[in-house]
C-alpha positions as CSV (number, residue, x, y, z in Angstrom):
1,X,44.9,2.8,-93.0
2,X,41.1,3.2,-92.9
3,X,39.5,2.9,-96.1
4,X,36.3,4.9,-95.9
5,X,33.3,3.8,-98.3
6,X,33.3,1.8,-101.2
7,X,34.0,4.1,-104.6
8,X,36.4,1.8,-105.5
9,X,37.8,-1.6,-105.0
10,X,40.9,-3.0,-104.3
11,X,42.3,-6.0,-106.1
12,X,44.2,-8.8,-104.5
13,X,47.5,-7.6,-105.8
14,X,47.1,-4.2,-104.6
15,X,45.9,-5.6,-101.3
16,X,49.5,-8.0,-101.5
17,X,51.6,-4.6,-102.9
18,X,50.4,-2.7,-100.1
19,X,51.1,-5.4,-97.6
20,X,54.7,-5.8,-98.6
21,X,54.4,-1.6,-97.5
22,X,53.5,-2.7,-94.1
23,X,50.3,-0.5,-95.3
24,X,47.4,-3.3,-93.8
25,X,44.2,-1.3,-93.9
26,X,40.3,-1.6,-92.7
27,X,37.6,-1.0,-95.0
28,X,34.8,1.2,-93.5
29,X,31.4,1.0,-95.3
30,X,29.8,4.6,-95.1
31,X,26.7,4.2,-97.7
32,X,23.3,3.5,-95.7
33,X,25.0,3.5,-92.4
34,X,24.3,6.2,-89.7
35,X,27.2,8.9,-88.9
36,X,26.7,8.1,-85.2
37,X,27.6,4.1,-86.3
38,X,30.3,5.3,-88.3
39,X,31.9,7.7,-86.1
40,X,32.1,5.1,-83.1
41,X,33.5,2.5,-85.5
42,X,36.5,5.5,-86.5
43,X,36.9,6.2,-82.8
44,X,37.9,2.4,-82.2
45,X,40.1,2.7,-85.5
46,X,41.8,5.6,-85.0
47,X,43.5,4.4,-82.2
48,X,45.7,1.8,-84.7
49,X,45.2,3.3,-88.1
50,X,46.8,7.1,-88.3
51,X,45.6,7.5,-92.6
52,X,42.2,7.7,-93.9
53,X,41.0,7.2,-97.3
54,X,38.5,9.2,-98.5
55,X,36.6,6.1,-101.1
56,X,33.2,7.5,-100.9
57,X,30.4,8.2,-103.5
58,X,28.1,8.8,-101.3
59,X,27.9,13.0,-99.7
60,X,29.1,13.0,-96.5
61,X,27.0,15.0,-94.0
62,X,28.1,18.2,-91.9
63,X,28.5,15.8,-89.0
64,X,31.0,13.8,-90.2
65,X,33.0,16.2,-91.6
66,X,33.5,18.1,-88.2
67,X,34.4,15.0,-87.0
68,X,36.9,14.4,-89.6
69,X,38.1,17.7,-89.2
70,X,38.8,17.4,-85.5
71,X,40.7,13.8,-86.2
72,X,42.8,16.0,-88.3
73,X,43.6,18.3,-85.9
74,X,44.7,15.6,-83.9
75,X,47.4,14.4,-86.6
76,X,45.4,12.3,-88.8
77,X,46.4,12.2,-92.3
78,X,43.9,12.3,-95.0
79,X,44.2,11.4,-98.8
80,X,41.0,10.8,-101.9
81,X,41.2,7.2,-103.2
82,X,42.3,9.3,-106.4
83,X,45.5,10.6,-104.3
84,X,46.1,7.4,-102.4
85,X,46.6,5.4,-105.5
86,X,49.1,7.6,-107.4
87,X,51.3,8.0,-104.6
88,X,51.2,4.5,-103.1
89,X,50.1,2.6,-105.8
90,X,51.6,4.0,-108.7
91,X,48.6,4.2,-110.9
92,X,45.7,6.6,-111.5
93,X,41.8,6.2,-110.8
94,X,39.2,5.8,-113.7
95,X,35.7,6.4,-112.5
96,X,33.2,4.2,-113.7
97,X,31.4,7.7,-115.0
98,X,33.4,9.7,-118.3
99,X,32.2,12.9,-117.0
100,X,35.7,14.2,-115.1
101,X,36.7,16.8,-118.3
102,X,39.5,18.0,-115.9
103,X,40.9,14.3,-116.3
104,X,41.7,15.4,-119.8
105,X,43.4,18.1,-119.2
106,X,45.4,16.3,-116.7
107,X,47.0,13.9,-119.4
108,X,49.3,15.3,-121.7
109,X,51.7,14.3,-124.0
110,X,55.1,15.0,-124.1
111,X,56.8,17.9,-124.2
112,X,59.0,18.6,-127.4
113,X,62.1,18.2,-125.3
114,X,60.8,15.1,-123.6
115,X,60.1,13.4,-126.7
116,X,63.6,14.1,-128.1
117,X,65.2,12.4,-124.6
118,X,62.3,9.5,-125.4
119,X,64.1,9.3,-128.8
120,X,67.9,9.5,-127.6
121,X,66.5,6.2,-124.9
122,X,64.8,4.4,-128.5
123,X,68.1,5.1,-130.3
124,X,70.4,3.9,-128.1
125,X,68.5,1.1,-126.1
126,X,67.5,-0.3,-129.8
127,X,71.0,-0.4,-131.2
128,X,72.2,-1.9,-128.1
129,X,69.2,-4.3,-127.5
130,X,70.0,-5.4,-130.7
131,X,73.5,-7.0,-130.4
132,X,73.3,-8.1,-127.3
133,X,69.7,-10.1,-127.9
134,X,71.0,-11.0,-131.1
135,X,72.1,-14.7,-130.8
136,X,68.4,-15.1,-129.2
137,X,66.8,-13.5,-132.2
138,X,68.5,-15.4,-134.5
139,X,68.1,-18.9,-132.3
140,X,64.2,-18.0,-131.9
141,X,63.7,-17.4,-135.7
142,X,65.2,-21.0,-136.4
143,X,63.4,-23.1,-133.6
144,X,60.5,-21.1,-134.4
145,X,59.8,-22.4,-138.1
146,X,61.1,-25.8,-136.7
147,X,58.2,-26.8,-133.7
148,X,55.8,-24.4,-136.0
149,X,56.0,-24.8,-140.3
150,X,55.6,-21.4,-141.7
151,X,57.3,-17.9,-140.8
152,X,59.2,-16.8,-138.2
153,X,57.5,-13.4,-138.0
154,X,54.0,-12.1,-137.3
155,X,52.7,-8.5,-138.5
156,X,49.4,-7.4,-137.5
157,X,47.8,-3.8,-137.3
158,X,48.1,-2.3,-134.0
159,X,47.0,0.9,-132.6
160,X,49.5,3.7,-132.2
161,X,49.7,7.3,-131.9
162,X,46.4,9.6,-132.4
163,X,44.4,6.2,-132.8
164,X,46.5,5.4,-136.3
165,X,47.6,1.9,-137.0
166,X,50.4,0.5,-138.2
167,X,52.2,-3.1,-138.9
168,X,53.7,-4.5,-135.2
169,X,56.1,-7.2,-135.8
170,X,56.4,-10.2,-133.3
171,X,58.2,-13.9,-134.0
172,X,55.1,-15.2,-134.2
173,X,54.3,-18.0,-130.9
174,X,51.1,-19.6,-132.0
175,X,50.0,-21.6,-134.9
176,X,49.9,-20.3,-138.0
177,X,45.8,-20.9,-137.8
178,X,45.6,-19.8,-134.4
179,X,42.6,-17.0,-135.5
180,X,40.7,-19.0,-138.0
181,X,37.7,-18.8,-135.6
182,X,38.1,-15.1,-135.6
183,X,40.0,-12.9,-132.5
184,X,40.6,-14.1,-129.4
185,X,42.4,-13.0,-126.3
186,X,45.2,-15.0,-125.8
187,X,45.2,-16.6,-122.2
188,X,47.9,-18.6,-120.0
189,X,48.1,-22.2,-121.2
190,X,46.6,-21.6,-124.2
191,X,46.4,-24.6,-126.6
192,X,47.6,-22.2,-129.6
193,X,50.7,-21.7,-128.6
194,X,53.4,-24.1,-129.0
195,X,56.5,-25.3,-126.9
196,X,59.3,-22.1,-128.0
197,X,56.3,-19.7,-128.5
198,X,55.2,-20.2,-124.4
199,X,58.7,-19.6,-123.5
200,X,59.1,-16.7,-125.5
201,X,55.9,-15.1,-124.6
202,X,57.2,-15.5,-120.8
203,X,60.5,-13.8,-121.2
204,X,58.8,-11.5,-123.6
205,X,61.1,-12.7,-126.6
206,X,58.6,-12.4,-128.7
207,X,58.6,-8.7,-128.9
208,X,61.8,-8.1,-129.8
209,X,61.3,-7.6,-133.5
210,X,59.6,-4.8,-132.5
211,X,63.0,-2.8,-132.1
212,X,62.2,-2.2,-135.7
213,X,59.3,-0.5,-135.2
214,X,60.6,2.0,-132.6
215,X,63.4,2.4,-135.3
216,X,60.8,3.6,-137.9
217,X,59.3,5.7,-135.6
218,X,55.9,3.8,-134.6
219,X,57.4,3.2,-131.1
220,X,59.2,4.1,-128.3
221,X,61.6,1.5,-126.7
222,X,58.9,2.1,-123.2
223,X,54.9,2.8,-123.3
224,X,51.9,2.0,-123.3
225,X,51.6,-1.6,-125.2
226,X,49.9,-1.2,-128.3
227,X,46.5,-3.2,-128.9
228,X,44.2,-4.0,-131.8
229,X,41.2,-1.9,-133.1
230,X,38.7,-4.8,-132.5
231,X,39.7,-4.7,-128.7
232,X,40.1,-1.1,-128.7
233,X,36.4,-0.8,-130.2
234,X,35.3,-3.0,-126.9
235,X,36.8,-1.5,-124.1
236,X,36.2,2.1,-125.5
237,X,32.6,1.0,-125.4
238,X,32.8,0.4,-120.9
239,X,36.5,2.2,-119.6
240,X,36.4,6.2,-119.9
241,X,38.9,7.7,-121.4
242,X,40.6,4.5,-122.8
243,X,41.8,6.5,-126.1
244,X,44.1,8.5,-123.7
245,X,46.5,6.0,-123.8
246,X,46.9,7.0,-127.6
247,X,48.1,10.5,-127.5
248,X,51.6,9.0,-127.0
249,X,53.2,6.2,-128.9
250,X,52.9,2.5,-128.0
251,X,56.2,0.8,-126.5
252,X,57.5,-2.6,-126.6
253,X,57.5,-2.3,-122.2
254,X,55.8,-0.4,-120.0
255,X,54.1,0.4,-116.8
256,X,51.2,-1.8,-117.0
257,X,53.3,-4.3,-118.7
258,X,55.7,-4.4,-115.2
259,X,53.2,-3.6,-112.2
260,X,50.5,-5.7,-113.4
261,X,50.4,-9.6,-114.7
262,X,48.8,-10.5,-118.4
263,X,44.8,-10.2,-118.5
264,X,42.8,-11.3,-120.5
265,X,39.3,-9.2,-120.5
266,X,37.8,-6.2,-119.5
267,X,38.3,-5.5,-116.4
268,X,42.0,-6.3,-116.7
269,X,42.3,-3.6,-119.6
270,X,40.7,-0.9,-117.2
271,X,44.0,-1.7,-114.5
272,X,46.6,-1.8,-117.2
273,X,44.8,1.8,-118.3
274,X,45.5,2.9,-114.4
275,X,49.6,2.4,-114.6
276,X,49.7,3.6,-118.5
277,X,48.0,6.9,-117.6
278,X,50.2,6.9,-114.9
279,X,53.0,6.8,-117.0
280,X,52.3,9.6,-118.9
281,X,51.2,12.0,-116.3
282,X,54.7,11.3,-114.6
283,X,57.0,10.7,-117.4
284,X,60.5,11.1,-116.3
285,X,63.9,10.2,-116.9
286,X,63.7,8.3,-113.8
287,X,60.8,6.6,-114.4
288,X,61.3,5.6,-117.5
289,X,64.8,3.8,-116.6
290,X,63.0,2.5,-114.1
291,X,60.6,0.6,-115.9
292,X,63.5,-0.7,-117.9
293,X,65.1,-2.0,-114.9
294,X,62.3,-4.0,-113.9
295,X,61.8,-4.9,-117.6
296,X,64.9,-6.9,-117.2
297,X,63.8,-8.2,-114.1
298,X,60.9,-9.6,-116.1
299,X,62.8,-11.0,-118.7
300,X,65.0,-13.0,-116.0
301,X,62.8,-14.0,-113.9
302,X,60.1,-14.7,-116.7
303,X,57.1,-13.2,-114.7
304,X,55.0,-12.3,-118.0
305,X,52.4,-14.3,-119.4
């Protein structure tokens, strides 16, 4: 694939994801180069590469695009970054600029019927969650309050549906002072978290008294994770259209939580938002037992943070 201009950048894992897709590709700067230098550079790459991506800000002349036109004719497949990364990567593109209104309208919530299935999945995948994690529950709650005086169980205001909050309960994995210096991200190896609270945290453990939650109605079994307002308030501030995430309910997994390994800032916010927009542009049956599939996959393996 020929990646033309530089709208957007890859990261190393998509690089690695699309690797494993046999999909190598050649970036081709465009900005501040001549059409003639481009189009000899396209003539050498065409020859290997068969798929262009279209990843320019920049307007392409009248030249080019006859060019272009004729490498179509000649079977050359064409797709906008935008395209490219929903159906290879599984995600959808922000721009950096909040000025897209038809990215709004793209976004919807569920459908009346769709949220009944969602709440058939909660029911169901709750009560059976529930006995068979039970004997981890109940072991976690005991060597919790053992390596870590105090309770067992953590509640703190999370954002959920429409931008409301409400009380998310986790068995609590870091010291009972962990935030007396005021919030923090948390981060891998972090000295706040003791011995049973890492381990949970990696096989995502620590989430499980959050069945209760979807029970009440606060959340579905799969979504977008839910986040506190102080972060909220900071990434609405530099990612567009970062409240979309809310006009669905949080989950205890999700998209994000399975394509894309724990961050810890900004920028790492802005790629979860990719996959959980995603998500709920292309809700499905299928997808959503498929993010419950590699959920457990996850938990087994103990890929989260």
């Amino acid at each position: 694939m020929i990646v033309l201009g530089e709208k957007y950048t890859f990261t190393a894992l998509e690089i690695e994801q699309l690797k494993r897709k046999n999909r190598d590709f050649v970036a081709l700067k465009y900005k501040n180069i001549s059409d003639d230098e481009v189009i000899d550079k396209l003539e050498s790459l065409v020859q290997k590469h068969h798929i262009i991506i279209l990843n320019t800000k920049a307007q392409i002349s009248h030249k080019l695009i006859q060019y272009l036109t004729k490498l179509e004719l000649l079977g050359i497949k064409y797709y906008t970054i935008e395209s490219f990364l929903e159906k290879y990567l599984q995600k959808c593109y922000i721009s950096q600029e909040d000025t897209d209104l038809q990215y709004l309208a793209n976004i919807k919530p569920y459908t009346p019927f769709q949220y009944f299935l969602k709440r058939c999945i909660d029911y169901v995948g709750s009560v059976t969650l529930y006995f068979i994690a039970f004997p981890v529950i109940y072991y976690s709650r005991r060597r919790v309050k053992r390596e870590s005086p105090g309770s067992s169980m953590y509640k703190q205001f999370r954002v959920g549906l429409n931008g409301k909050e409400f009380k998310c309960v986790k068995f609590r994995s870091m010291s009972m002072d962990a935030e007396k210096e005021g919030a923090q991200f948390a981060s891998k190896e972090d000295k706040r978290v003791f011995e049973w609270g890492e381990k949970m945290r990696r096989a995502r453990i620590d989430e499980l008294p959050q069945l209760l939650n979807v029970v009440r109605g606060e959340m579905h079994l799969v979504g977008p994770r839910p986040e506190r307002k102080i972060w909220i308030d900071v990434f609405e501030q530099t990612i567009p259209y970062y409240h979309q995430r809310h006009i669905v309910k949080p989950g205890i997994t999700g998209w994000a939580q399975v394509m894309y390994p724990y961050g810890t800032g900004v920028e790492d916010a802005r790629q979860k938002l990719m996959y959980d927009l995603y998500y709920i542009k292309y809700w499905s049956l299928g997808l959503e037992f498929k993010i419950i599939w590699k959920t457990i996959f996850v938990i087994l393996g103990r890929h989260g943070i």
